[in-house]
C-alpha positions in Angstrom: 132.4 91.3 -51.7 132.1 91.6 -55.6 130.3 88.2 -55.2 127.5 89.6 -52.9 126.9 92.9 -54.7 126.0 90.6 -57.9 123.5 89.2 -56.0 121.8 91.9 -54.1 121.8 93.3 -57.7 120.1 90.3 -59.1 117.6 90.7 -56.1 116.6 94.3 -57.0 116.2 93.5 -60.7 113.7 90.7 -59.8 111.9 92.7 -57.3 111.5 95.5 -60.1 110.4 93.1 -63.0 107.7 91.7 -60.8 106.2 95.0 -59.8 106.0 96.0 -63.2 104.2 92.5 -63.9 101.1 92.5 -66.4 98.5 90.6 -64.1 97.6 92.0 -60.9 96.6 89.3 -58.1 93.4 89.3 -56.2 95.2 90.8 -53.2 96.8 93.8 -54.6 93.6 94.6 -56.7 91.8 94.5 -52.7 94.5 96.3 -51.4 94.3 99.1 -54.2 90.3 99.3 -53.5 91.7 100.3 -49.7 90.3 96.7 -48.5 86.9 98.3 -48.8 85.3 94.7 -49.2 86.5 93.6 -45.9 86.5 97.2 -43.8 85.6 96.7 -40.6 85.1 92.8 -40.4 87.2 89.7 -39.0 88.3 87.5 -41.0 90.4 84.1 -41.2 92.6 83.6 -44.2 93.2 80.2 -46.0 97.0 80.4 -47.7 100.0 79.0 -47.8 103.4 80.8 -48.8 102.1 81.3 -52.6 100.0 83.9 -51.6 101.8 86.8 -52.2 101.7 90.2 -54.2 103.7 91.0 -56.9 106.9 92.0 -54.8 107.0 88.6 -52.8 104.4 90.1 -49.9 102.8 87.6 -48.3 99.4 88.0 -47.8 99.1 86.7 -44.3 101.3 90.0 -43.7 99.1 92.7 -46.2 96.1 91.7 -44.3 97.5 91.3 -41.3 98.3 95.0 -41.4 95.4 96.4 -43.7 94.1 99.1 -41.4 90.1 98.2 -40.7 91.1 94.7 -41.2 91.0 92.4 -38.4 93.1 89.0 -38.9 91.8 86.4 -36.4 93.1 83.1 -38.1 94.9 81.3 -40.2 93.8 78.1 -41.8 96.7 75.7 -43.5 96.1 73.3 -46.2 98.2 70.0 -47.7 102.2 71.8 -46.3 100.8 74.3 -43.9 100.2 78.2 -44.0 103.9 78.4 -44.3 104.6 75.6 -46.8 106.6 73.3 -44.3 105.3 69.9 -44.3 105.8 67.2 -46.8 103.2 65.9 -49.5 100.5 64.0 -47.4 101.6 64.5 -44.2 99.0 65.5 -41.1 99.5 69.2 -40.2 99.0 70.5 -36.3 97.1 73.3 -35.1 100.0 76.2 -34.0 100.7 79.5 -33.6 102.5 81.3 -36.8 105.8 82.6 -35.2 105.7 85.7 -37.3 102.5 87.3 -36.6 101.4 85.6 -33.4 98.4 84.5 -34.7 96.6 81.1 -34.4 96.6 78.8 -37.3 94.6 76.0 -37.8 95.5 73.0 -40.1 92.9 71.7 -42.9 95.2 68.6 -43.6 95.5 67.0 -40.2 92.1 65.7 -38.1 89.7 67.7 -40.4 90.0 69.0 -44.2 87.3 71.3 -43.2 86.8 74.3 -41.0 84.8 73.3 -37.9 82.4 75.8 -36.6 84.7 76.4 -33.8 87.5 77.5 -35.8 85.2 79.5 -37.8 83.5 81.2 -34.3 84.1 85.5 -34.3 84.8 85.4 -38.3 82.7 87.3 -40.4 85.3 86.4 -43.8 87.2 83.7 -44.6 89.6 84.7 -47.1 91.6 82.5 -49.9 94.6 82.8 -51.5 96.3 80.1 -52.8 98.7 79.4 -56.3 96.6 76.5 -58.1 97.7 74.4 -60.9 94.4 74.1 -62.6 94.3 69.8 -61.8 91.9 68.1 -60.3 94.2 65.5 -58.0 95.9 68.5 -56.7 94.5 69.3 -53.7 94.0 73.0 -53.1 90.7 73.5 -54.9 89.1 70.8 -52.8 90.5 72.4 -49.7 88.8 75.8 -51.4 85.5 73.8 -51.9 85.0 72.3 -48.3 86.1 75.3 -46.6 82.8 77.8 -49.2 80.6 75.0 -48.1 82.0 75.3 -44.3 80.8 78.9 -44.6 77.9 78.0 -46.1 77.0 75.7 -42.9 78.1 78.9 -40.5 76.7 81.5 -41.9 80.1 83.7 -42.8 81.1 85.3 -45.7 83.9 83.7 -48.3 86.0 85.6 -50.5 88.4 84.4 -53.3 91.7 86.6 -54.0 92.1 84.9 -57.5 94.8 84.0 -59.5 96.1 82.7 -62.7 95.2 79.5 -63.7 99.1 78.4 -64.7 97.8 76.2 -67.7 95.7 79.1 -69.1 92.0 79.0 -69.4 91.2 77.0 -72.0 92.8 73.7 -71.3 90.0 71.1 -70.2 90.9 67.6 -70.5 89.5 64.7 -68.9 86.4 62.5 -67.5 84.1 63.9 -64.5 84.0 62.0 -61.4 82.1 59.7 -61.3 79.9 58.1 -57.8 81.8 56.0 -56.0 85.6 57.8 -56.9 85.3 60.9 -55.0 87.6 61.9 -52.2 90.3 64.8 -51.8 91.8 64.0 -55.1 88.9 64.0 -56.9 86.4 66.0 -54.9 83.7 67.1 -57.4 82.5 66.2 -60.7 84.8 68.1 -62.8 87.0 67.5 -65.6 91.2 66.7 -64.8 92.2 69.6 -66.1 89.2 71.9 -65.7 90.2 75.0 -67.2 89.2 77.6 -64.5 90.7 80.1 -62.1 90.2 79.5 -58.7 87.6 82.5 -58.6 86.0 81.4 -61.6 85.7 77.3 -59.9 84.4 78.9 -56.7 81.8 80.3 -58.6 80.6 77.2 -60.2 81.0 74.8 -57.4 78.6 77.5 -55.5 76.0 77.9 -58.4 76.3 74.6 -59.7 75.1 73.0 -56.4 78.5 70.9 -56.1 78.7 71.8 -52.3 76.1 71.4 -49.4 74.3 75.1 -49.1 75.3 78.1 -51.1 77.9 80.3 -49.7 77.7 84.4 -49.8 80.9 84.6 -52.1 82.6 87.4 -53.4 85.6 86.7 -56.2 88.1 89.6 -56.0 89.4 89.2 -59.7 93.1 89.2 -61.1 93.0 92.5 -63.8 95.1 91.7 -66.8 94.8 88.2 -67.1 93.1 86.8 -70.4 92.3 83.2 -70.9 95.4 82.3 -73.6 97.7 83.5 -71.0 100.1 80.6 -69.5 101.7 82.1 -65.9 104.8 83.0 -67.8 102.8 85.7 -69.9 101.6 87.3 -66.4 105.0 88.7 -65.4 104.1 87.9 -61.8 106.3 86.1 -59.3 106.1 82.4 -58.8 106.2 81.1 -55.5 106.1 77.2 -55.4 102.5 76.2 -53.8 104.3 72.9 -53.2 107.6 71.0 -52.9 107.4 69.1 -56.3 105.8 72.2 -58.4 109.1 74.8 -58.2 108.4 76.6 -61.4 105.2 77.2 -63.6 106.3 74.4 -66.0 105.8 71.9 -63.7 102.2 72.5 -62.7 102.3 71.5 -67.1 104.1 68.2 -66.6 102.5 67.3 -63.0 99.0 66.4 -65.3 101.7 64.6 -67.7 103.1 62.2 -65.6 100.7 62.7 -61.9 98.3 59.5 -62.5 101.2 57.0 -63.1 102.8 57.7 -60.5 100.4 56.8 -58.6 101.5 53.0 -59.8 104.4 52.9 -57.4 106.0 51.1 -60.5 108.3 54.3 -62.4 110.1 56.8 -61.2 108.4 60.2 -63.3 111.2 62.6 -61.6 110.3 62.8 -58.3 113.2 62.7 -55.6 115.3 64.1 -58.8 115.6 67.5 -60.3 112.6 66.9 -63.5 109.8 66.7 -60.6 106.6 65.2 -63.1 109.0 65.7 -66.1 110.1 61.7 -66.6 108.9 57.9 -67.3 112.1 55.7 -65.7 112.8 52.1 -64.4 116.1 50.5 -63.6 115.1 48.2 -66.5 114.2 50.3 -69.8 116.3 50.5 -72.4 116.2 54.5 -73.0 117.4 55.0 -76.1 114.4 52.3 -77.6 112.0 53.8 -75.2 112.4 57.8 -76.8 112.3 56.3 -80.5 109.2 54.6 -79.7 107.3 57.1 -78.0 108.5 59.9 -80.6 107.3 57.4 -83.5 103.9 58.2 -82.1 104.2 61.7 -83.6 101.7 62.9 -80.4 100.9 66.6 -81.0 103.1 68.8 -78.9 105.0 66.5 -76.9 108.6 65.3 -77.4 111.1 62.9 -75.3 114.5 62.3 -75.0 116.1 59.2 -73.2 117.7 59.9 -69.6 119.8 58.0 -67.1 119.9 59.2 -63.2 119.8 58.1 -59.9 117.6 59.8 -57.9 118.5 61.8 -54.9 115.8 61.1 -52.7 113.7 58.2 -51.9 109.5 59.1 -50.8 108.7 55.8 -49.8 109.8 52.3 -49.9 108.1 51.9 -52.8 109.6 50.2 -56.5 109.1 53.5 -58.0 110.9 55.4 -55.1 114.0 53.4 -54.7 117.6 55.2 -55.2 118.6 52.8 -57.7 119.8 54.2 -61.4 117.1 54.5 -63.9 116.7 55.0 -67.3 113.6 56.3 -69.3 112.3 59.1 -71.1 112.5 63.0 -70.1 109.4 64.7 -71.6 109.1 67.8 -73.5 105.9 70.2 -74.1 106.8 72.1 -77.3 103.2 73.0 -77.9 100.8 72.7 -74.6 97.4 73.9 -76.4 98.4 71.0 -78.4 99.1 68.5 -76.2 96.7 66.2 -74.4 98.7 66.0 -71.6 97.3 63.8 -69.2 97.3 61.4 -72.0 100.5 61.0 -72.5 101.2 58.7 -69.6 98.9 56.2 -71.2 100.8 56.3 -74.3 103.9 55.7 -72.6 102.0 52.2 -70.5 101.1 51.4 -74.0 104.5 51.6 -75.3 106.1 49.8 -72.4 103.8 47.4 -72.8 105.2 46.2 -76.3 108.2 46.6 -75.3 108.1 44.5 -72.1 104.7 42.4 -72.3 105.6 40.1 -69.6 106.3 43.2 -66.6 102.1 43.1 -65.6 102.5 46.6 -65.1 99.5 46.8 -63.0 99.6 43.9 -61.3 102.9 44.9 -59.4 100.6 46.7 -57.3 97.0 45.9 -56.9 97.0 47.9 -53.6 97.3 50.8 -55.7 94.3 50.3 -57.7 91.5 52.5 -55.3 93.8 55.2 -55.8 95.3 55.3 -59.2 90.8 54.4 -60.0 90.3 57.8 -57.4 92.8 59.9 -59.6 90.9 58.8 -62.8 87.7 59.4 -61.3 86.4 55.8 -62.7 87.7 52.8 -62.7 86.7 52.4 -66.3 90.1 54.0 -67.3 91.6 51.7 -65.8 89.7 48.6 -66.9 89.3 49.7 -70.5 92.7 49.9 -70.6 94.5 46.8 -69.7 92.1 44.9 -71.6 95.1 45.9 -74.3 96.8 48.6 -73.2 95.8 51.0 -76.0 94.9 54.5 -75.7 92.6 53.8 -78.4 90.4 51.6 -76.4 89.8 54.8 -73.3 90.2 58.0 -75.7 86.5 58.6 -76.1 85.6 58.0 -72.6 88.1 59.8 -71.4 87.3 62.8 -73.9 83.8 62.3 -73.4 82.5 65.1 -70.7 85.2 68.2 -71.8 83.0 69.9 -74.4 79.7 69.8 -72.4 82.0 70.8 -69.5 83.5 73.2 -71.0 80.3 75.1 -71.9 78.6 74.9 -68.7 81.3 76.7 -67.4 81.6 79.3 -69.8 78.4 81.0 -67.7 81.1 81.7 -64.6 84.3 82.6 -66.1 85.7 86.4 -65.1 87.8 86.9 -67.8 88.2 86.5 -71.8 
């Protein structure tokens, strides 16, 4: 009994910290303007169980009750409306057992709403937790489904929210023709630096979608643009399996393109989701001095032994054999170049164990790790030597002049 009023108490205490929270989401600034953008209209709403308030609310549930608000649809992205499918896997059409309402799935037959599914809706809504990356899939889902309005004629609104990395961190190459797909749907940076609201607004001005969509951004209040999610005070509810806390959306950028190899293990199937480089045959304690002998700004590593718990795939990578590695540290992320780091750590490998042919373990993976990258010139570049020297400009090339084009769209300061 003492055990259980502990944790009821622990619950109550949460609930109050996050209604005193310093950022205000898109929804509850809608809901304080008595939904007055959406009175009397149908609309569809694009979620998944990271679209909440501040008090763990879903918003399928605040609109499905806002009086003059009528819900019609729900539309499902990469895990479903409700957050229950695995990484890649198709989702069905279905009813959502809570409200009654249909839901369709943007990650099975279509990533785009048809006009069918779009047929008696005068709004489709969005509200979804990003984690400001461009191979993570929710802002492409956001993009086709503006441009799907667009096509329809119906209106698209954005409940924003923080971007978790803050709104200055831009790192990365655009996309170029011939790499994009879901991973890398437009021509934007890796790390790109925006809030969802303030990306919908330049993928709609900027031409980056077929038509232009009637869009209204419902903005956070609160948020500046040196604020990580931490600083907000709001609730964090994982937007998928491998991202539980805000950290991770940090170290999924760290670790996210390598992985794509099939050849280390970077945490996944283990508790450090995106938060380690491992093989069953590193040494770890040579691996951790090498790496930190690179003195790379804001990053540290320490070596690590586990066994992961869970396999994803048959893959090298994916086994549930012990490994040993590196866990990686962000002590300062403004500092960091994050997404460089993996490269470091091929580079390092490399001189440590010439002979592996780290890509050539998997040539199949090649169109995808290229897609990630958004250019196979990464790619190339590199394992002419595997040195981070020889891809550093081209990879650093397009995030000033991205940067600045953007600047024209962002909501906040």
């Amino acid at each position: 009994m003492i055990k259980r009023l502990v944790v009821l108490q622990l619950a109550v205490t949460l609930i109050a910290l996050t209604s005193a929270a310093a950022v205000k989401p898109g929804i509850e600034v809608l809901r304080d303007h008595g939904f007055r953008e959406l009175q009397g209209k149908r609309i569809g709403l694009v979620t998944n169980p990271s679209g909440i308030d501040n008090n763990l609310t879903s918003t399928v549930d605040i609109l499905n009750e806002a009086p003059g608000v009528k819900l019609m649809a729900l539309f499902g992205p990469e895990h479903g409306v409700r957050g229950n499918a695995h990484a890649g896997d198709a989702v069905g059409d279905a009813v959502d057992s809570r409200t009654g309402i249909r839901m369709f799935s943007l990650f099975g037959k279509t990533h785009k709403p048809t006009a069918e599914m779009l047929r008696g809706i005068d709004v489709l809504v969005y509200d979804i937790q990003d984690i400001g990356c461009r191979s993570y899939t929710f802002y492409a889902t956001m993009g086709v489904c503006m441009e799907a309005c667009a096509e329809n004629g119906v209106e698209f609104m954005v409940l924003d929210r923080p971007n978790p990395l803050g709104g200055n961190k831009v790192e990365g190459n655009l996309v170029e023709d011939g790499y994009f797909s879901f991973v890398s749907k437009y021509a934007i940076p890796y790390l790109y630096g925006l809030t969802p609201g303030e990306l919908a607004r330049f993928l709609n001005e900027e031409g980056m979608i077929n038509g232009k969509a009637k869009l209204t951004v419902i903005p956070m209040e609160g948020w500046t643009r040196d604020m990580k999610f931490r600083d907000t005070g709001m609730p964090w509810v994982l937007p998928s399996p491998q991202i539980p806390s805000p950290e991770n959306a940090f170290f999924y950028p760290v670790s996210g393109i390598l992985g794509d190899l099939y050849i280390f293990n970077t945490g996944i199937g283990y508790t450090l989701p995106f938060e380690t480089f491992a093989a069953a045959w590193i040494d770890a304690d040579a691996l951790a001095d090498r790496m930190n002998a690179l003195n790379l700004p804001g990053m540290h590593f320490r070596p690590i032994n586990y066994k992961p718990f869970f396999a994803l795939s048959v893959a090298v990578d994916q086994s549930l054999q012990e490994v040993h590695g590196v866990q990686t540290y962000i002590t300062d992320p403004d500092a960091a170049n994050l997404t460089l780091t993996q490269f470091y750590f091929l580079q390092v490998i490399h001189e440590m164990y010439p002979d592996k042919q780290l890509f050539e373990q998997n040539p199949k993976r090649y169109a995808m790790f290229d897609k990630v990258c958004g250019s196979k010139e990464i790619r190339e570049r590199f394992t002419r030597r595997y040195r981070v020297d020889d891809i550093i400009d081209y990879f650093n090339k397009d995030a000033d002049a991205f940067r600045a084009r953007s600047a024209k769209y962002y909501l906040y300061h």
